[in-house]
N, C-alpha and C positions, 0 to 999 in steps of 0.2 A: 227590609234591610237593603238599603242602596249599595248592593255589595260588588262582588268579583265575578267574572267573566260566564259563570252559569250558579245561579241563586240557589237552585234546590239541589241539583244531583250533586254538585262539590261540599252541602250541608254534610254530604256522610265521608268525606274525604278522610285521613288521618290527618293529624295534626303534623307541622313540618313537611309539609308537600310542597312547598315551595313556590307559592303561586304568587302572582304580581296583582296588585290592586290597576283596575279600569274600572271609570264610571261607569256604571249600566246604564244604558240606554235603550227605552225600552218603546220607543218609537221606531227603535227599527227592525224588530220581531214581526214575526208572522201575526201572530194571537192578538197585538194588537192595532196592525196595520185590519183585521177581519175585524175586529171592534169597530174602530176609526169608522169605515166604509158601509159596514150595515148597520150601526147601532139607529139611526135615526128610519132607517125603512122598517125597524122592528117595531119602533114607536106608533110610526104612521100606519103599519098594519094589524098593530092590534087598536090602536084608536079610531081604523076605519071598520073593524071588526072583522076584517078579512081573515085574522087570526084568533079564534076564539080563546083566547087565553085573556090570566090577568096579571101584569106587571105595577106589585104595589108597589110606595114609596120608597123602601126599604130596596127594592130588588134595583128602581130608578136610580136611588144614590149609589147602588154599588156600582155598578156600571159605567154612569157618569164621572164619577169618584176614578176610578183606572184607568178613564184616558186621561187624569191631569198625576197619575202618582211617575214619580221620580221624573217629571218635567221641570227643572229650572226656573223655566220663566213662569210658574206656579210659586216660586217661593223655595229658598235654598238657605241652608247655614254656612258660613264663609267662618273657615279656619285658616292662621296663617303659624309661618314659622318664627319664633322670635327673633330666629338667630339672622335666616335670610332672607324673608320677607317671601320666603315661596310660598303661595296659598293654594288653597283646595274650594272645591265648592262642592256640598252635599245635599241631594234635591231631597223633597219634601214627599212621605208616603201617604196613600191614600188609606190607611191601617183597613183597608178592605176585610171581613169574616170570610170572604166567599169564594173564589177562585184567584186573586191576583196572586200571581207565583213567590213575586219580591216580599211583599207585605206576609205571606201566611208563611213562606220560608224562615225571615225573619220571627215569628213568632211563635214558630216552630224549635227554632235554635233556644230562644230566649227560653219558654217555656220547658224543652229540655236538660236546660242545664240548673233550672229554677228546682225540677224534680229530684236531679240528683244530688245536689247541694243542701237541699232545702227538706225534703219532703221523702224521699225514697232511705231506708235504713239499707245496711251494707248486708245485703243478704242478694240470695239467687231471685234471679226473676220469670217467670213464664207469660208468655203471651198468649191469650186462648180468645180465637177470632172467633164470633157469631155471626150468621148471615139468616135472616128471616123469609119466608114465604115469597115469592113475586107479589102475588097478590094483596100483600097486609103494604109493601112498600110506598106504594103512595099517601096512606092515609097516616102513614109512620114519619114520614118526611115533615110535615105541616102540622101533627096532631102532640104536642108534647107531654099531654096525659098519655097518652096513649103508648109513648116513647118511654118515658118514666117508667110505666108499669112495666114495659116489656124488660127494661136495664135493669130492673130492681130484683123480679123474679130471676130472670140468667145470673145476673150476678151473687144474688143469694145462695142459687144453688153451687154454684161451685166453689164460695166461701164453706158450706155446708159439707164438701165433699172433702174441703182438706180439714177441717176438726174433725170428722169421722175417722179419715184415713190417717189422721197422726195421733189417734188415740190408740191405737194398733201400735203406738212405737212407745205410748207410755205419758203423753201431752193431755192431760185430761185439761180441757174448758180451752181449746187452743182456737187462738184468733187468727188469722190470716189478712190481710187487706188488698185492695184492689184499687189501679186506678182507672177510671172508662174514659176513653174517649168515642166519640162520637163519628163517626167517616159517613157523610151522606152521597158519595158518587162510587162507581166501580171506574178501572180505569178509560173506559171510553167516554166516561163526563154522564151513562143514564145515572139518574135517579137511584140510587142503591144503601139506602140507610144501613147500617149494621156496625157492629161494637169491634171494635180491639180494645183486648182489658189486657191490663199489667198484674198477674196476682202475685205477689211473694210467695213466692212455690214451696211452701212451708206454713208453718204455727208459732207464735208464742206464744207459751205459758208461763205462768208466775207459780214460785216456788222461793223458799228459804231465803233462796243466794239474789230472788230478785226476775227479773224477767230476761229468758232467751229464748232461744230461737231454736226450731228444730226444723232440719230441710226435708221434703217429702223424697223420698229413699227414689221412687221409681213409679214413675208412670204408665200404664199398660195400653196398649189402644182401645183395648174391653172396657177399661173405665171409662175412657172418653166417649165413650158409648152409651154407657151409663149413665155419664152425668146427661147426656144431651138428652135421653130421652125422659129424666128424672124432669127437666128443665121446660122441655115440651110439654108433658106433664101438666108441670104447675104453671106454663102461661097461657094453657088453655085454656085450665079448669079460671084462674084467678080472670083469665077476662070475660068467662062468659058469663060467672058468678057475679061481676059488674055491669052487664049487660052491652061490652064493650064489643065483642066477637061480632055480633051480626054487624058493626061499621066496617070492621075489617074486610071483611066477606062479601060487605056489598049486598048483605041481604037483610030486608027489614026495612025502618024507615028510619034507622039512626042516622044518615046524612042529615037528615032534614032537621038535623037538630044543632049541628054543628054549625061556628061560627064560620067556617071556610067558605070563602065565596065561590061561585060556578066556574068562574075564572081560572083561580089557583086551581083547583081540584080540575081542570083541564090540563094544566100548565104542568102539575104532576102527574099524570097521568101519559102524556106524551112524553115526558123524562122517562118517565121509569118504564117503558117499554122500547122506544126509538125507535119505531117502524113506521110510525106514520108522521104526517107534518102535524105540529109544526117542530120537532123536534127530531123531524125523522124525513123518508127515509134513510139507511146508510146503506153504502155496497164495502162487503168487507173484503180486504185483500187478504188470500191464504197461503202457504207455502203447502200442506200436506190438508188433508181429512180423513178425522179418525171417527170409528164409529162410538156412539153416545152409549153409556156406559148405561145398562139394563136398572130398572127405577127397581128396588126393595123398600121391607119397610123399616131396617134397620141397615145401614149398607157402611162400611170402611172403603174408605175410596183411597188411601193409604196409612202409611205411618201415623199414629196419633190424629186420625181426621175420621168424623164421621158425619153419615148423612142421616135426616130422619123426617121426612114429611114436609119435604121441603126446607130445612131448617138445615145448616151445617155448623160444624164446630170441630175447629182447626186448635192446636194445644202443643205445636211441633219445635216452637221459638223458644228459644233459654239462652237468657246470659248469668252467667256465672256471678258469684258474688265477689272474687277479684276483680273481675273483667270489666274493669272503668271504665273502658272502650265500647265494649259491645254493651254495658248497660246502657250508655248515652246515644249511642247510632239505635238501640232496640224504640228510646225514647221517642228518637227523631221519626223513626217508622212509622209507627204510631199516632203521630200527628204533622205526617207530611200534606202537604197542598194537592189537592185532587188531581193536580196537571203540571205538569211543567213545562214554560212555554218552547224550549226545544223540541219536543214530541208535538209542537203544532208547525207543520208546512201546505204549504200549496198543493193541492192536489189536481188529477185532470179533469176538463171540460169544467172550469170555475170552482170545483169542489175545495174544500179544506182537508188536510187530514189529517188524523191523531195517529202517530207511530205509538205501540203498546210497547211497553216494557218489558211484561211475559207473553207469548203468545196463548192466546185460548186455548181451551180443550180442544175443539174443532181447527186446530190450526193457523185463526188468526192474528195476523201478526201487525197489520193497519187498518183503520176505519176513516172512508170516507163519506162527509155527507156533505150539506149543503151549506155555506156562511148562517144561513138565518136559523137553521136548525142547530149550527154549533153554539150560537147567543141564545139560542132559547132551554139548551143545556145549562149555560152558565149561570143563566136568569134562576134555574132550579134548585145551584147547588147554594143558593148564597142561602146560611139560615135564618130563620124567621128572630127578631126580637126576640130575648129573653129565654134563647131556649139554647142551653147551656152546653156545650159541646166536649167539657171535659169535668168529669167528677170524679168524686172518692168514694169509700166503701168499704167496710169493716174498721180494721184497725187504724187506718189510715184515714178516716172518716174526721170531718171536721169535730164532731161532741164523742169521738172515741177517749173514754179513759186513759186508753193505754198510749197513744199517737203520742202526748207531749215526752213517753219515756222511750221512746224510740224512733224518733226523727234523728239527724243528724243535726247535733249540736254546731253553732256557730264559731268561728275558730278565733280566740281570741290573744294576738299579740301579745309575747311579753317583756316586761319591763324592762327599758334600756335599747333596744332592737328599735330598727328605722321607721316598721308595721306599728310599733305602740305608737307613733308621734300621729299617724292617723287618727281621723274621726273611728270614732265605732262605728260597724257594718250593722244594719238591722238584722234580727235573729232568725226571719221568714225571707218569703221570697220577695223579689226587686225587680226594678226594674234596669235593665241591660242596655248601655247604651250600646251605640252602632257600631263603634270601635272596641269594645271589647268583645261583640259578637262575634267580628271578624277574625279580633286575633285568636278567639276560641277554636274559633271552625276552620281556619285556615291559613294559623300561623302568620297570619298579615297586620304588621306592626303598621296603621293607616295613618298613624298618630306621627310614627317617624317622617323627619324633613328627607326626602330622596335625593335631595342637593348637598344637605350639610350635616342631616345624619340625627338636628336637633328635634327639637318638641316642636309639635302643633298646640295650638289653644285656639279655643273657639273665640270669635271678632263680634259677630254680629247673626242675627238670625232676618235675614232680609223677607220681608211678608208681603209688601207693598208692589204692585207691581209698577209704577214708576221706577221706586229705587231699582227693583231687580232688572229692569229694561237698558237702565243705564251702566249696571255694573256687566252685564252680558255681553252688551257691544261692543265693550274693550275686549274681553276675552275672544269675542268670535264665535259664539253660541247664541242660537236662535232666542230669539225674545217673544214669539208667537208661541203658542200649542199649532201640532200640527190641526188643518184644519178639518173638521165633516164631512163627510160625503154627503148631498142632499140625499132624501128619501126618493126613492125611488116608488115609481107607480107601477098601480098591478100591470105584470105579474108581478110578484115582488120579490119570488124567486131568481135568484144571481145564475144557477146551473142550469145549463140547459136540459140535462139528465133529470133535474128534479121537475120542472117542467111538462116534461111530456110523460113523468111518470105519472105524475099529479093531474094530467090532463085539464093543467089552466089554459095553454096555447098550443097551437097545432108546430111543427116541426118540420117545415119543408125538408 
């Protein structure tokens, strides 16, 4: 979304906050001035091998793709006003899957309000986060069998825990639905696949009068205990019943069977721990240190959270079934962008570094590492072809029975009103253009003339870069991409910190 003045953190803004439309410009960030500068010495040092890693096609184009998204002289839509010829110019996105802040914020928004409109019935909602093993996360990242199985058993179970627990209220055969998405980074950009699911914190069952709803009374942290280790359980026993456990584990010789090249399964692997190069290392900045909470083998680390073998599950999130608000911002959470480019600045001695949102258990509250290590983060988060980043489950399930009687109906105009002279809306989800995104998210009418108050309409969609060369010059906007940095030769390390930790060059 080619939006307003910070893309992700103003997505959860209230509505009516008053904010002014500016083009984004996103050559003059940090995150992508460190693209710009080392993306070609990444290239040159994994094609010199210097970097044992492997950056396939997919990971190439995303990359590539984000230093031309929302540059102009890439291709722009020109809107003008009818009334008094003010125009506008709207740069062209690189619809990046993987870390671009603009592009995954925008599809964040769209996708949000698709759920709520379209897909989510007007009942309570809960959010129950999963986090898996250290150790299964690399193979979890790039494996989507592997991923599938894990989503299906968690999710099953806790589908299973609310028809239990709301037959105890009287809901015999009660369905429940979920929706998963997918989050493969923690916020320092390692490697960290795990789920955030949407469940309707309730049942329906069908009866006489027809299908309603009934909300789960109260949740205990004992349960959530329960379920996890119910869940543990059955995605043990189910992977190792497929023979799938020893890939996980790294014991056996299931690698050797898998299609992953030596590369990737490097390239993850240095993600998902960030200690060493080329993804590593980082020096964290802390404000306190707290000591690490003693390991059990069933533990409550608070309210509604439990731990169990590595494995967590968080269940503390709820918005209410009036709370239009907090269902849509719960939406957004759930499928926000790994990073946002504000938490990337300049660090010391060449470093980069990511300001955290929360600080860690241990107090951290900034991570710095090295430019080539933060691209080799990015390179990780983007995901593979065809492997699906947000699904359904139960009743909300695409062949569910029950889904077409309680989705929310499409609202349809009636007769004689300004809304009937309209085309009909399609009854499912759509797609959102960029100005209604805005006005959704941020009360910014981008459509209104700020001169004369009247409508915009769209003029032309310029593709060409001749034409676009010549319509920029007028304006007084660059006609180039900014340019490359050449690749730089070993060392190919920027920091002089990582350097001598690495002990590629000595350090007078």
């Amino acid at each position: 979304m080619d939006g307003a003045r910070r893309s992700v953190e103003l997505a959860f803004a209230p509505r009516g906050a008053g904010f002014t439309y500016e083009r984004r410009r996103p050559e003059s960030t940090t995150l992508y001035e460190v693209v710009r500068d080392n993306l070609e010495t990444l290239y040159g040092a994994v094609d010199d091998g210097a970097l044992p890693i492997a950056l396939p096609a997919f990971v190439r184009k995303e990359l590539d793709g984000y230093l031309d998204c929302g540059l102009l002289c890439r291709g722009f839509a020109h809107v003008k006003c009818e009334g008094c010829a003010e125009r506008r110019v709207v740069a062209f996105a690189c619809k990046g899957r993987g870390f671009c802040p603009s592009c995954l914020g925008r599809r964040m928004a769209s996708t949000a309000a698709n759920l709520v409109e379209c897909v989510l019935p007007t009942v309570a909602l809960r959010q129950w986060v999963l986090t898996v093993p250290f150790a299964w996360r690399k193979r979890l990242a790039y494996d989507g069998t592997l991923l599938g199985a894990v989503t299906r058993v968690a999710v099953s179970t806790v589908l299973g825990f609310y028809r239990e627990r709301l037959r105890q209220e009287g809901v015999t055969r009660g369905q429940s639905g979920a929706i998963v998405v997918v989050q493969r980074t923690s916020s320092d950009l390692k490697l960290h696949p795990h789920l955030h699911v949407l469940f309707l914190d309730g049942a329906y069952g069908e009866g006489e009068s027809g299908v309603s709803f009934t909300e789960l009374p109260r949740l205990s942290t004992r349960e959530v205990g329960e379920v996890l280790a119910r869940a543990v359980a059955r995605i043990v026993k189910h992977l190792r019943r497929r023979g799938l456990l020893a890939a996980l584990e790294g014991t056996g010789d299931a690698d050797s069977d898998s299609d992953e090249p030596d590369g990737l399964a490097a390239l993850a692997a240095s993600a998902t721990s960030g200690r060493s190069p080329p993804a590593g290392p980082e020096w964290r900045r802390k404000e306190t240190l707290l000591s690490p909470l003693p390991a059990a083998a069933l533990h409550y680390d608070k309210p509604l959270c439990a731990s169990l073998d590595g494995f967590t599950l968080h269940a503390a999130t709820r918005a209410g079934a009036m709370d239009s608000v907090g269902r849509e911002a719960l939406c957004k959470y759930v499928l926000r962008p790994p990073i946002a480019q504000e938490r990337v600045t300049r660090g010391p001695d060449g470093l980069v570094r990511i300001t955290l949102k929360r600080p860690f258990a241990d107090g951290t509250v900034a991570v710095d590492m090295d430019p080539l290590s933060l691209l080799t983060r990015l390179a990780a988060a983007v995901p593979p072809p065809r492997l699906h980043t947000v699904r359904y489950a139960g009743c909300l399930a695409p062949a569910s029975k029950l889904r077409p009687k309680i989705v929310p109906r499409p609202v349809v105009a009636s007769e004689g009103t300004a809304e009937a002279e309209k085309p009909a809306k399609r009854s499912g989800s759509r797609y959102r253009p960029w100005a209604e995104l805005l006005q959704r998210c941020f009360a910014i009418d981008v459509l209104a003339c700020p001169r004369c108050g009247g409508r915009m309409r769209l003029v032309a969609l310029v593709t060409e870069a001749a034409s676009a060369g010549r319509f920029l010059r007028g304006l007084g906007e660059p006609t180039e991409a900014p340019a490359r940095a050449p690749a730089r030769g070993p060392p190919y390390w920027k920091s002089r910190v990582l350097r001598r930790t690495a002990g590629e060059v000595a350090v007078a």
